[in-house]
Structure formats: C-alpha cells, structure tokens
PyMOL Python script that loads the backbone (N, CA, C, O; Angstrom):
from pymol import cmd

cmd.read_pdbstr("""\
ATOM      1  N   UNK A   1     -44.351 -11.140  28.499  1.00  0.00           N
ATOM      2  CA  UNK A   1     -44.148 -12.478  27.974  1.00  0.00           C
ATOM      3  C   UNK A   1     -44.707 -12.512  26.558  1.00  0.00           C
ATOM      4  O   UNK A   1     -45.707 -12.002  26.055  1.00  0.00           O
ATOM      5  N   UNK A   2     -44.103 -12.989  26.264  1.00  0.00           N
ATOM      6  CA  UNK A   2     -44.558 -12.971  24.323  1.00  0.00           C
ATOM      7  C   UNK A   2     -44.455 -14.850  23.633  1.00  0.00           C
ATOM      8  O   UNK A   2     -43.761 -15.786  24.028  1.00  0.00           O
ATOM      9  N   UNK A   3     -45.401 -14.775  22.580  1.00  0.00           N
ATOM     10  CA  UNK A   3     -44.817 -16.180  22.286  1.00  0.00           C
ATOM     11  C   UNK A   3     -43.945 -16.248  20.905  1.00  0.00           C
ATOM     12  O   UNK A   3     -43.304 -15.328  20.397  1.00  0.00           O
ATOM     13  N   UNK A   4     -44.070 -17.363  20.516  1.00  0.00           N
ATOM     14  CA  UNK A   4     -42.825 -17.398  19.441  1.00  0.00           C
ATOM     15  C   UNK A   4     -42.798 -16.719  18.023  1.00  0.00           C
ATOM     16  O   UNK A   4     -41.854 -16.811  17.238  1.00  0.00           O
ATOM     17  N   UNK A   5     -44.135 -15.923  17.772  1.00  0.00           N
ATOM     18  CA  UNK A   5     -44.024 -15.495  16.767  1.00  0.00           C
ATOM     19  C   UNK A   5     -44.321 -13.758  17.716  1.00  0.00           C
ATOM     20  O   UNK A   5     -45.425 -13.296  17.430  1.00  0.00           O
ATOM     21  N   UNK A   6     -43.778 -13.173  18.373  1.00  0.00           N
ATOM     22  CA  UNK A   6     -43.641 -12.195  18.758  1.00  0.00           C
ATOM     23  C   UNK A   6     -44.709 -11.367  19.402  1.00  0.00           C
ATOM     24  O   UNK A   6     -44.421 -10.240  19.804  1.00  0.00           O
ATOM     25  N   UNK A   7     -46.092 -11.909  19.548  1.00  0.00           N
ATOM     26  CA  UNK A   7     -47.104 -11.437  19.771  1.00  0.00           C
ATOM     27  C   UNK A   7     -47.201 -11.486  21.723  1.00  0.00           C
ATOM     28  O   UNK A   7     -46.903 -12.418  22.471  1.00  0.00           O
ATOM     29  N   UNK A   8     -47.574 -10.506  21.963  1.00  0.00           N
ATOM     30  CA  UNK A   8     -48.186 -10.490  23.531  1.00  0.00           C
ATOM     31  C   UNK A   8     -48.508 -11.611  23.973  1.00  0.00           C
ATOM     32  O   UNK A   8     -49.370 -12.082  23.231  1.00  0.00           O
ATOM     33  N   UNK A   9     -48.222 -12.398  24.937  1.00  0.00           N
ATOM     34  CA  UNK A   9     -49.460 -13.303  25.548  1.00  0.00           C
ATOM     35  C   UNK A   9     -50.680 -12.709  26.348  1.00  0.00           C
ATOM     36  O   UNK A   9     -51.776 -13.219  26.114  1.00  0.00           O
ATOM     37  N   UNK A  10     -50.600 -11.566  27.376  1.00  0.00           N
ATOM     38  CA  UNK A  10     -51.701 -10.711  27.577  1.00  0.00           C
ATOM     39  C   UNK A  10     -52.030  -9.666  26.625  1.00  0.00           C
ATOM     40  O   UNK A  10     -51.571  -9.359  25.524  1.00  0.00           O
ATOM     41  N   UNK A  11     -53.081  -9.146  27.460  1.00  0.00           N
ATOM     42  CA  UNK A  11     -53.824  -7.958  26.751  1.00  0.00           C
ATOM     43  C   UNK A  11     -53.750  -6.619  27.377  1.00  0.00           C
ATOM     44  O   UNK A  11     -54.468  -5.727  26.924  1.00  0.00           O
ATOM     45  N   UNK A  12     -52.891  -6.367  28.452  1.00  0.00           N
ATOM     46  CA  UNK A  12     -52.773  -5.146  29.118  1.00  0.00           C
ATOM     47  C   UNK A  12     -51.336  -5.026  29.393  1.00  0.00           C
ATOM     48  O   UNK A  12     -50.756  -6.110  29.465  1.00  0.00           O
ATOM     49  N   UNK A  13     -50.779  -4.211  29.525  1.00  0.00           N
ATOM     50  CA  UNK A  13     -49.362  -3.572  30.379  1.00  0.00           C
ATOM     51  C   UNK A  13     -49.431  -2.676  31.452  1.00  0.00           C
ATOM     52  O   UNK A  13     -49.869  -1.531  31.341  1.00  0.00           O
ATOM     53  N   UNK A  14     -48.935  -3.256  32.670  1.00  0.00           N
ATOM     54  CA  UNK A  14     -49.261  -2.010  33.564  1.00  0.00           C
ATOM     55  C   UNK A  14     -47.887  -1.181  33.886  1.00  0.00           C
ATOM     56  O   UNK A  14     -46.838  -1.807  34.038  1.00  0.00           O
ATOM     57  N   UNK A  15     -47.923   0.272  33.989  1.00  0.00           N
ATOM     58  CA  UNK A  15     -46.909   0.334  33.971  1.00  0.00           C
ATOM     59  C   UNK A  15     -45.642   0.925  33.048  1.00  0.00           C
ATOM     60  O   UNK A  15     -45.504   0.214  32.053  1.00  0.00           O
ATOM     61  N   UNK A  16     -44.706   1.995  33.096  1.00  0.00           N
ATOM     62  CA  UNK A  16     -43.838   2.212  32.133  1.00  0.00           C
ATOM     63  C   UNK A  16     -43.058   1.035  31.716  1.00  0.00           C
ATOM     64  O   UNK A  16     -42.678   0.084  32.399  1.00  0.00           O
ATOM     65  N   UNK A  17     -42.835   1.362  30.044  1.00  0.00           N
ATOM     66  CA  UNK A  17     -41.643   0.055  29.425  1.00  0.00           C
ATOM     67  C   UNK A  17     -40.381   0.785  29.248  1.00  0.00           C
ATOM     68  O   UNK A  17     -40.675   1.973  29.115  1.00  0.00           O
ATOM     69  N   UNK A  18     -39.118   0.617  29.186  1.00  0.00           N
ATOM     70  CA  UNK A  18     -38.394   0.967  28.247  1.00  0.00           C
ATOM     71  C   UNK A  18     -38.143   1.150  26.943  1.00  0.00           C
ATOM     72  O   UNK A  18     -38.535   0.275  26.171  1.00  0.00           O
ATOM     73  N   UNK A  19     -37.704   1.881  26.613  1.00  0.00           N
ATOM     74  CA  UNK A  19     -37.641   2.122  25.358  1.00  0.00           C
ATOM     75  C   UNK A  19     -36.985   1.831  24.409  1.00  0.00           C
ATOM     76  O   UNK A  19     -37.200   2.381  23.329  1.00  0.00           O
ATOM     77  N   UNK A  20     -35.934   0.815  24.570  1.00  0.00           N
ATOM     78  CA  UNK A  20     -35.564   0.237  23.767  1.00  0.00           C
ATOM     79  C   UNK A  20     -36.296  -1.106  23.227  1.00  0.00           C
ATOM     80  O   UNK A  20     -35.857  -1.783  22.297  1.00  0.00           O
ATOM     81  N   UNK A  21     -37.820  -1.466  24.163  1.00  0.00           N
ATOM     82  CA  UNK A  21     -38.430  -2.592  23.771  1.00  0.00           C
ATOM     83  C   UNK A  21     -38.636  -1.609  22.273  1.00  0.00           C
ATOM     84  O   UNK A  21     -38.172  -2.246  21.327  1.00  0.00           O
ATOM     85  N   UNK A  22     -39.202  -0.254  21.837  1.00  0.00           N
ATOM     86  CA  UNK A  22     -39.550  -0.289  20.425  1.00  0.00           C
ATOM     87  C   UNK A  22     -38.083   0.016  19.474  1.00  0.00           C
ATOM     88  O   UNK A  22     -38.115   0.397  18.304  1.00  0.00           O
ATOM     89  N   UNK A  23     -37.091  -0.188  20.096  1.00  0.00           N
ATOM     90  CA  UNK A  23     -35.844  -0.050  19.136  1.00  0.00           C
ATOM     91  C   UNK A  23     -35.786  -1.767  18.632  1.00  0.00           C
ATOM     92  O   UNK A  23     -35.378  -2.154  17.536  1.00  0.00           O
ATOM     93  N   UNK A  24     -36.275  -2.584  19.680  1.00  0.00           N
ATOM     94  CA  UNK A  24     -35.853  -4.144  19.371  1.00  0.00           C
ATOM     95  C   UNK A  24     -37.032  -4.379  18.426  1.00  0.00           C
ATOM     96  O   UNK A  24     -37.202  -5.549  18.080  1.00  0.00           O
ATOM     97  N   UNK A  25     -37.991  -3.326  17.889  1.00  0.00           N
ATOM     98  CA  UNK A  25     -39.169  -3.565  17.013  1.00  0.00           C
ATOM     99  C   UNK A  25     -40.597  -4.564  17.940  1.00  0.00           C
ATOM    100  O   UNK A  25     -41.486  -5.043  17.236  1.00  0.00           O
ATOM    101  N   UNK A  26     -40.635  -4.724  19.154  1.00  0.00           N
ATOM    102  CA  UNK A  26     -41.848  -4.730  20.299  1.00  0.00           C
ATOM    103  C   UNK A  26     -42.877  -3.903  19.929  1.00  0.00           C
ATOM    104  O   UNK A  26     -43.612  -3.598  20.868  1.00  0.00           O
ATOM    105  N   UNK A  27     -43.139  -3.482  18.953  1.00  0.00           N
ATOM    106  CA  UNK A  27     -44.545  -2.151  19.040  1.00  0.00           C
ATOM    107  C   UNK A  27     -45.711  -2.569  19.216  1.00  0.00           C
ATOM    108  O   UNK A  27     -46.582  -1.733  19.461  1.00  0.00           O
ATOM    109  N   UNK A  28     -46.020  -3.831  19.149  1.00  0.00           N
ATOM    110  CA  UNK A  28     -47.385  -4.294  19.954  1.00  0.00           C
ATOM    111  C   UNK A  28     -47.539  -4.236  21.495  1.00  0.00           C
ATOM    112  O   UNK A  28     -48.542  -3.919  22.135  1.00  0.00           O
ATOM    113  N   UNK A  29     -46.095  -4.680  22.028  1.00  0.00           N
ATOM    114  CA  UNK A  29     -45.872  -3.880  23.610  1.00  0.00           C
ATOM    115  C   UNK A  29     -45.758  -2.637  23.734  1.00  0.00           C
ATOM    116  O   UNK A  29     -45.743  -2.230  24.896  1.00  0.00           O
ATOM    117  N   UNK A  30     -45.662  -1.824  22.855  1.00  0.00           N
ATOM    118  CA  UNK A  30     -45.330  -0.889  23.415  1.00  0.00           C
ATOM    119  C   UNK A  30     -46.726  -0.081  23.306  1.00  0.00           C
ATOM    120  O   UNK A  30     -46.804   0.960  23.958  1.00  0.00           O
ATOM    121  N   UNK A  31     -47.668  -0.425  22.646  1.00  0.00           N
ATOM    122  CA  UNK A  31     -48.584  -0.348  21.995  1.00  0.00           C
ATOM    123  C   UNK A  31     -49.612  -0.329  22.935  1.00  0.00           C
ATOM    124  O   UNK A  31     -50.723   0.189  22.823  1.00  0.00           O
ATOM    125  N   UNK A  32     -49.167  -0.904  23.811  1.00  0.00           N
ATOM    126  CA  UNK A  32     -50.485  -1.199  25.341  1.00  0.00           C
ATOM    127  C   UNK A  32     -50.051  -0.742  26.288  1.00  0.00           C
ATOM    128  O   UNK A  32     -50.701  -0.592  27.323  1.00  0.00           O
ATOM    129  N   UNK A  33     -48.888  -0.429  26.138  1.00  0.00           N
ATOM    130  CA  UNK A  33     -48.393   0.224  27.518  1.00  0.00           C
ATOM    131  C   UNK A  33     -48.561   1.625  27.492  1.00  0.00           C
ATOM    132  O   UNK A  33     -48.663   2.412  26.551  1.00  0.00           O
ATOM    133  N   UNK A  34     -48.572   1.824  29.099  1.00  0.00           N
ATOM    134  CA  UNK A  34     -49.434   4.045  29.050  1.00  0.00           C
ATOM    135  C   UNK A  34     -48.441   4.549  29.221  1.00  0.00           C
ATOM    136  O   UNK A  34     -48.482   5.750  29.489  1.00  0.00           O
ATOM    137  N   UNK A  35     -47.213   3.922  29.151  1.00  0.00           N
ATOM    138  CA  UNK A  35     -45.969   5.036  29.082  1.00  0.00           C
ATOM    139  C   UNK A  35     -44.628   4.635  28.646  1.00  0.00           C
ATOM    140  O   UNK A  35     -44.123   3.784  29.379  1.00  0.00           O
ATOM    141  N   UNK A  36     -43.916   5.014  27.656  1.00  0.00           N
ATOM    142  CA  UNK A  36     -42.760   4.410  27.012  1.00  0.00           C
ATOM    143  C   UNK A  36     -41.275   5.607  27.725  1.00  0.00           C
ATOM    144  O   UNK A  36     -41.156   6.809  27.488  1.00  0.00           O
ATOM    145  N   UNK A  37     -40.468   4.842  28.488  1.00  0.00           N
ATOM    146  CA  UNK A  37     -39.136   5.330  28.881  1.00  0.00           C
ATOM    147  C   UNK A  37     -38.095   5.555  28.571  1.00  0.00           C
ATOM    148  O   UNK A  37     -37.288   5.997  29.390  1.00  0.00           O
TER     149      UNK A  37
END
""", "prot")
cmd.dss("prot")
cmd.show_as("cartoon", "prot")
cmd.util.cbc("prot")
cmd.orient("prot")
C-alpha cells in the first residue's frame, strides 16, 4: 500500500515482489523487500 506521493505506508515487506514493481519505478518497495521476481 503506498500513499499519494508514492512512498510505502509500512516499513517492512514480507516476502518476494515482482519485478516489474521496479520497471513501474517502486524502488523504495523494492528496496525492503528480501527478494525481487
């Protein structure tokens, strides 16, 4: 969940993301997460 200026609302990710969250430019999510897919 993110708010309107693109920032995390938490502070952890559990869990693999996909990898197109850092193609959509997400790198603060992707950033916390321990594994990118």
């Amino acid at each position: 969940i993110i708010d309107q200026k693109g920032n995390p609302k938490g502070t952890r990710v559990f869990g693999a993301i996909a990898e197109e969250l850092r193609e959509l430019n997400f790198t603060k999510i992707v950033s916390l997460a321990p594994e990118v897919l």
